[in-house]
C-alpha positions as CSV (number, residue, x, y, z in Angstrom):
1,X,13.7,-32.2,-31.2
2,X,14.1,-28.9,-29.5
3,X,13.0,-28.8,-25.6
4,X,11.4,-25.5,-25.2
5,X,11.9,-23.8,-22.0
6,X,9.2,-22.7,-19.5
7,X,9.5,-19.4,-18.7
8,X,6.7,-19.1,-15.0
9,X,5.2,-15.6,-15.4
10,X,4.9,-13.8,-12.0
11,X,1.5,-13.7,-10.3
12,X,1.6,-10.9,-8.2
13,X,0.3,-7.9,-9.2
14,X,1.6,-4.4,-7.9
15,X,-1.0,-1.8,-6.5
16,X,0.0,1.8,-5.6
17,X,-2.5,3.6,-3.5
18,X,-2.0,7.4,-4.1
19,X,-3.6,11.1,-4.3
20,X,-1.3,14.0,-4.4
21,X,-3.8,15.4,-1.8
22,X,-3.2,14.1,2.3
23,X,-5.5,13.2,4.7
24,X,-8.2,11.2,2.0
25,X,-7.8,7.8,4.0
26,X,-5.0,6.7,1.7
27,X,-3.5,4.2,4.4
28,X,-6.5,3.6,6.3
29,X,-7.6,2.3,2.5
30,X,-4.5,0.5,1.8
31,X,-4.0,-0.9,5.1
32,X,-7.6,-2.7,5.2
33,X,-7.5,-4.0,1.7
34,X,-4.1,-5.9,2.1
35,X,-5.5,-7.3,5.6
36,X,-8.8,-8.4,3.7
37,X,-7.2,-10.1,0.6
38,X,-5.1,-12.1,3.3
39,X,-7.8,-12.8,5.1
40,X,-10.4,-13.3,3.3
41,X,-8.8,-14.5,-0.6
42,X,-6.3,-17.0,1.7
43,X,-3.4,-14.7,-0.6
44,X,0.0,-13.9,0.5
45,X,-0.5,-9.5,0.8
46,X,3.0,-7.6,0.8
47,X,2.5,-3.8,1.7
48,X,5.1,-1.4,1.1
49,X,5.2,1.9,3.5
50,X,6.7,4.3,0.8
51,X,5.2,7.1,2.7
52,X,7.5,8.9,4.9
53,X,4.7,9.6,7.4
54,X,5.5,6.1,8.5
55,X,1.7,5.4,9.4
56,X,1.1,2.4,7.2
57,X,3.9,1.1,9.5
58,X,2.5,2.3,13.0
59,X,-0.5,0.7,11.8
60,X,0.3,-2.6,11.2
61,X,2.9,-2.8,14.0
62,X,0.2,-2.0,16.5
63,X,-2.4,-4.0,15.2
64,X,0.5,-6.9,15.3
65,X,1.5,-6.0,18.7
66,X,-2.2,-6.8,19.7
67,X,-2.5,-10.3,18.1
68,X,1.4,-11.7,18.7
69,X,3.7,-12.4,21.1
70,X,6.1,-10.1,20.9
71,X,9.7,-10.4,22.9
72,X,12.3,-9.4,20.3
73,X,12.6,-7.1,17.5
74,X,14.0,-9.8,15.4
75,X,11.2,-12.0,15.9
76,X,9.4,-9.5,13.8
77,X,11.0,-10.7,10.7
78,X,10.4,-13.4,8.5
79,X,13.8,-14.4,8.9
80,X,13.9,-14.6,12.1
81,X,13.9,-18.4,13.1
82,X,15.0,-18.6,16.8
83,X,12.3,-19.2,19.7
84,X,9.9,-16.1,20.7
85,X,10.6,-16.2,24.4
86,X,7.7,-13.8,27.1
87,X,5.1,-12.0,26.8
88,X,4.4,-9.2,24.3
89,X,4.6,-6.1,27.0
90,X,7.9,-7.3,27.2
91,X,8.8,-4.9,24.2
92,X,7.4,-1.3,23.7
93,X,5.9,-0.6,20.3
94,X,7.8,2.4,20.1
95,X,11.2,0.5,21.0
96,X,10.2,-1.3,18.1
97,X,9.9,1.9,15.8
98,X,13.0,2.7,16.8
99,X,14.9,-0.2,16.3
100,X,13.6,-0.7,12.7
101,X,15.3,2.8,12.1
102,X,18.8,2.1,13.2
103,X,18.8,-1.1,11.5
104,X,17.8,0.4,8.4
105,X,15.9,-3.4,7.8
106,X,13.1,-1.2,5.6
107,X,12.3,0.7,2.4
108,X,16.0,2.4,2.7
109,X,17.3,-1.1,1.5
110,X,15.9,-0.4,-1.6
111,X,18.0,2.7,-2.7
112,X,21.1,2.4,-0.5
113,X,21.8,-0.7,-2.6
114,X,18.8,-1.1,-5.3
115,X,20.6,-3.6,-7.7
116,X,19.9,-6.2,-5.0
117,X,18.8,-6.5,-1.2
118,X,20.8,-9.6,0.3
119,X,18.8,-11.9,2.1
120,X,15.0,-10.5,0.8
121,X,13.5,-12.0,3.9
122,X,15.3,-9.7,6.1
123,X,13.5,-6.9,5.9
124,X,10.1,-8.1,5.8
125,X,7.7,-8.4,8.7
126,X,5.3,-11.1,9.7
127,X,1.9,-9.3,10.7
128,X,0.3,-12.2,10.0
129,X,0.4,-15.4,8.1
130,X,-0.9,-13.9,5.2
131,X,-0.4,-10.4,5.9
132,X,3.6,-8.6,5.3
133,X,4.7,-5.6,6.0
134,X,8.5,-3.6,4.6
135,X,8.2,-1.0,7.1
136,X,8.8,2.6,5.8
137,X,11.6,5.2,7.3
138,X,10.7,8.6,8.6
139,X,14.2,10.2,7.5
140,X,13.3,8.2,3.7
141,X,12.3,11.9,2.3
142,X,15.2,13.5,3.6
143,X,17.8,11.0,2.3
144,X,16.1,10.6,-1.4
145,X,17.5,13.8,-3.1
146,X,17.7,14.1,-6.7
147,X,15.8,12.2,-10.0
148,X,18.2,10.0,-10.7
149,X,17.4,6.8,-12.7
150,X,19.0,4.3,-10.1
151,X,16.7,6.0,-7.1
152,X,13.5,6.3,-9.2
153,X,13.9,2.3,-10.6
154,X,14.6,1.3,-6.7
155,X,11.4,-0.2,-5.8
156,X,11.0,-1.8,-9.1
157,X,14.6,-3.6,-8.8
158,X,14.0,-4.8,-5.5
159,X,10.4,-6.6,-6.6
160,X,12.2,-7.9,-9.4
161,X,15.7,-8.9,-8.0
162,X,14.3,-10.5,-5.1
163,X,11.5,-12.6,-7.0
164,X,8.7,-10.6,-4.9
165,X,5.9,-11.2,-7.2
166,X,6.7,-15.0,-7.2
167,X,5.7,-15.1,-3.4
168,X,3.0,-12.7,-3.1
169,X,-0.5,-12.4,-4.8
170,X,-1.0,-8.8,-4.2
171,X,1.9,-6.2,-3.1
172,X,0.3,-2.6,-2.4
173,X,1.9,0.2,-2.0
174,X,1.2,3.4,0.2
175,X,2.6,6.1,-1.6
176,X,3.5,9.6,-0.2
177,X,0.6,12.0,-1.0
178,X,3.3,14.6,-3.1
179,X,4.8,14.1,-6.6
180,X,8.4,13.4,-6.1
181,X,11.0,10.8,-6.3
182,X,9.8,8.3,-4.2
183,X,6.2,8.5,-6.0
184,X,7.9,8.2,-9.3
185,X,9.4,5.1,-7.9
186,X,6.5,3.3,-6.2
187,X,4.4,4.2,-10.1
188,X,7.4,2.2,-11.9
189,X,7.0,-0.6,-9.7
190,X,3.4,-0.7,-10.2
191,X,0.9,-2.9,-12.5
192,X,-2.0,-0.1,-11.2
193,X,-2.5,3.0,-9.3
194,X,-5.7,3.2,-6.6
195,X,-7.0,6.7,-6.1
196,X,-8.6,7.3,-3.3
197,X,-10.3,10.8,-3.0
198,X,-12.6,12.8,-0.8
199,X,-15.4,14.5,-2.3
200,X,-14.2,18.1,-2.5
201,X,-12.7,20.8,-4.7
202,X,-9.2,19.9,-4.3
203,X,-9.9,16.1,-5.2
204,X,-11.1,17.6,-8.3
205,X,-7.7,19.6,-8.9
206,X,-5.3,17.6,-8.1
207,X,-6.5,14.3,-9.7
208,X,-5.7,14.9,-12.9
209,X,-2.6,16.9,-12.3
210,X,-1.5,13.2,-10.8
211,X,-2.9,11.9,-14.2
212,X,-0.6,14.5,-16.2
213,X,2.2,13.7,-13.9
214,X,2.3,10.1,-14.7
215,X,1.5,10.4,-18.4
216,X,4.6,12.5,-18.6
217,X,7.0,11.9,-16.2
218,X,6.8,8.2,-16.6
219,X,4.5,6.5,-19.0
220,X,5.7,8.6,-22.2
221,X,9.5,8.7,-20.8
222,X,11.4,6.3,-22.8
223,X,14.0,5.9,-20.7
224,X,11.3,3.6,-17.6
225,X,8.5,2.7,-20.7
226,X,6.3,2.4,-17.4
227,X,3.0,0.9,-18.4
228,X,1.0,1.5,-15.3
229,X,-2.5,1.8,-15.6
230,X,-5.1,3.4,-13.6
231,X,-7.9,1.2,-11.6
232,X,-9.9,4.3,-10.7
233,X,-11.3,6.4,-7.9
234,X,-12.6,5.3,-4.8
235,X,-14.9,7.8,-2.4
236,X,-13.7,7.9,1.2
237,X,-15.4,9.8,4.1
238,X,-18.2,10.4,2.5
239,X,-21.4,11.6,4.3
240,X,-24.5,11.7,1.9
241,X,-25.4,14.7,1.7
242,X,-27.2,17.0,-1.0
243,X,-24.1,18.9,-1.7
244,X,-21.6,16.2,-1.4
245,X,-23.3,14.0,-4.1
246,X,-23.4,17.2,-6.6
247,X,-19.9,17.7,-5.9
248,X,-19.7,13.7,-7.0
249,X,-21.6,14.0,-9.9
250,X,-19.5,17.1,-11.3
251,X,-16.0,14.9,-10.6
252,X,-17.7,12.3,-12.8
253,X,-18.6,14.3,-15.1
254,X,-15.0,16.1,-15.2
255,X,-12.8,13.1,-14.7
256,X,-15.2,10.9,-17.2
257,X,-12.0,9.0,-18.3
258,X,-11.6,7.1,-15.2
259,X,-13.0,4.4,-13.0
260,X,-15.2,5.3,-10.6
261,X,-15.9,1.9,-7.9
262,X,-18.9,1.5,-7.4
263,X,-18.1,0.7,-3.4
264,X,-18.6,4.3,-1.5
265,X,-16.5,4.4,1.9
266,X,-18.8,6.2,4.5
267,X,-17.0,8.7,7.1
268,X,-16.3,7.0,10.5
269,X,-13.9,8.7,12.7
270,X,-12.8,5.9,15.2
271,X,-11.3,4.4,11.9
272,X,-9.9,7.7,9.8
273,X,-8.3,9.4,12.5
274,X,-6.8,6.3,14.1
275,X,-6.0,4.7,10.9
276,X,-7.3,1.9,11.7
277,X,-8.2,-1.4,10.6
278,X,-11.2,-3.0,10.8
279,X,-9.7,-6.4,12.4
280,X,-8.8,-4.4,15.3
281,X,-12.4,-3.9,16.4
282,X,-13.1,-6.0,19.3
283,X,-15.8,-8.7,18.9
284,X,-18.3,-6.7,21.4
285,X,-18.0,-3.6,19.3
286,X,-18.4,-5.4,15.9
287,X,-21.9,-4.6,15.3
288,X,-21.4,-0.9,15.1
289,X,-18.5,-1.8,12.0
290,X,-20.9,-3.8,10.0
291,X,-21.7,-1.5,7.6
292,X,-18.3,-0.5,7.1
293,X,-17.1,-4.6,7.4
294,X,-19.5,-5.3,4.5
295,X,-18.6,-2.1,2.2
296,X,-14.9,-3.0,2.7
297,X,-15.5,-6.6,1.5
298,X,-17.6,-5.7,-1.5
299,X,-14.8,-2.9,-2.4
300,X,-12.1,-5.9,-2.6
301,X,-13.9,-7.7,-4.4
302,X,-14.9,-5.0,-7.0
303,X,-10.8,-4.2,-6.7
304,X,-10.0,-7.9,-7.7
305,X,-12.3,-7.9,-10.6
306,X,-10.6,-4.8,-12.2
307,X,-7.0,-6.1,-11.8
308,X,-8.7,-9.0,-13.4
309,X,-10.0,-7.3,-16.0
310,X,-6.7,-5.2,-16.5
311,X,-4.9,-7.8,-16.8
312,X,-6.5,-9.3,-20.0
């Protein structure tokens, strides 16, 4: 009698954040849902700082500056398995920007040798238990010239060489906010794409030129057969007024084919412009976040249910 062979699926299901247009909370979203599905589902949450802005990274550094002890760059990585020696002023934040640069231990791994990354763990941070980070490179634009097939399938040989979805529930990914290669190669990675968009005329435009993008350069390409699907549109910053919710109703109406959450993400400054996330906020100051605490909870969960449902 024959033994058939198990084959384990992976669990983990890839989520790139994206809008070809900037400054629409992208990381500010991305950077708050992976802390509150680590927090709050108990999952293991990789993010991936595609975005050569870097801010997904300044973000969670920061925020893992304030809650760890932090005496050596190394120490930083999961890796890392000596003993964390002083206190955390001991290190500047930006000593440890830099020092994540020269050692290149970040998303340049992926397409200086994409076939394989030696030692996975190496270039993975702890921000918390739960909560991962693979920093992203300021110079990555720069260095990713041309549309070749080995640069756009980087990201997707990396999750897939190094068993990524095997230890992680949920990877997300903070793409750049422009169609080019390293977009291409965060969308051939993904299981979804999250599109987070202000309510405003160029929301409107450049959503489904992002939609025509993919279809195109990716999802009807032979050559990747990506089969990324879309989750839908999430409203940042928004403010309630009159005109804003005509300008929403004429995006539905015009981008009918997708998703639109049901989970609104009001305008707060202190956490846009500082990119911020909400387990920063001291415990004194917490009572002017709960609004914002509670919508970001009910937006996760309404995020889980769709992957659930996609998934099917």
């Amino acid at each position: 009698m024959a033994i058939r062979k198990i084959v384990k699926k992976p669990v983990g299901t890839v989520i790139s954040v994206i809008n070809m247009k900037g400054g629409v909370g992208k990381t500010t979203l991305t950077m708050n849902l992976g802390e509150i599905f680590s927090r709050k589902e108990k999952e293991k949450v990789l993010i991936i700082d595609m975005d050569p802005q870097f801010n997904s990274t300044q973000g969670l550094l920061t925020y893992c500056g304030k809650v760890n002890k932090i005496a050596n760059v190394n120490s930083l990585y999961t890796d890392f398995s000596g003993e964390i020696i002083g206190e955390r002023n001991e290190i500047k934040i930006t000593d440890i920007f830099q020092k994540i640069f020269t050692s290149k231990r970040n998303v340049m791994s992926f397409f200086e040798n994409p076939s394989i990354v030696d030692e996975t763990k190496s270039i993975i941070i702890k921000i918390t238990d739960n909560l991962h980070l693979i920093p992203g490179d300021l110079e990555l634009s720069t260095k990713m010239n041309g549309d070749t097939s080995k640069i756009i399938s980087g990201v997707k040989n990396y999750i897939e060489n190094n068993n990524i979805r095997d230890n992680y529930k949920y990877i997300f990914i903070d793409c750049p906010p422009t169609w080019n290669v390293l977009t291409k190669s965060s969308l051939l990675a993904s299981d979804f794409y999250l599109i987070p968009a202000k309510i405003d005329y160029f929301s409107i435009y450049g959503i489904p030129l992002l939609e025509k993008q993919i279809r195109e350069d990716l999802v009807n390409d032979r050559l990747f057969k990506c089969d990324v699907k879309p989750l839908g549109i999430v409203f940042t910053m928004t403010d309630s007024s009159v005109i804003e919710r005509v300008e929403k109703d004429k995006m539905k109406k015009e981008l009918g084919g997708l998703y639109f959450f049901k989970v609104e993400l009001p305008y707060m400054a202190t956490i846009y412009k500082n990119r911020s996330l909400l387990a920063e906020v001291e415990p004194r100051a917490k009572r002017y976040y709960t609004r914002m605490f509670n919508l970001m909870d009910q937006l996760s969960s309404e995020v889980k249910s769709k992957v659930n449902e996609g998934k099917r």
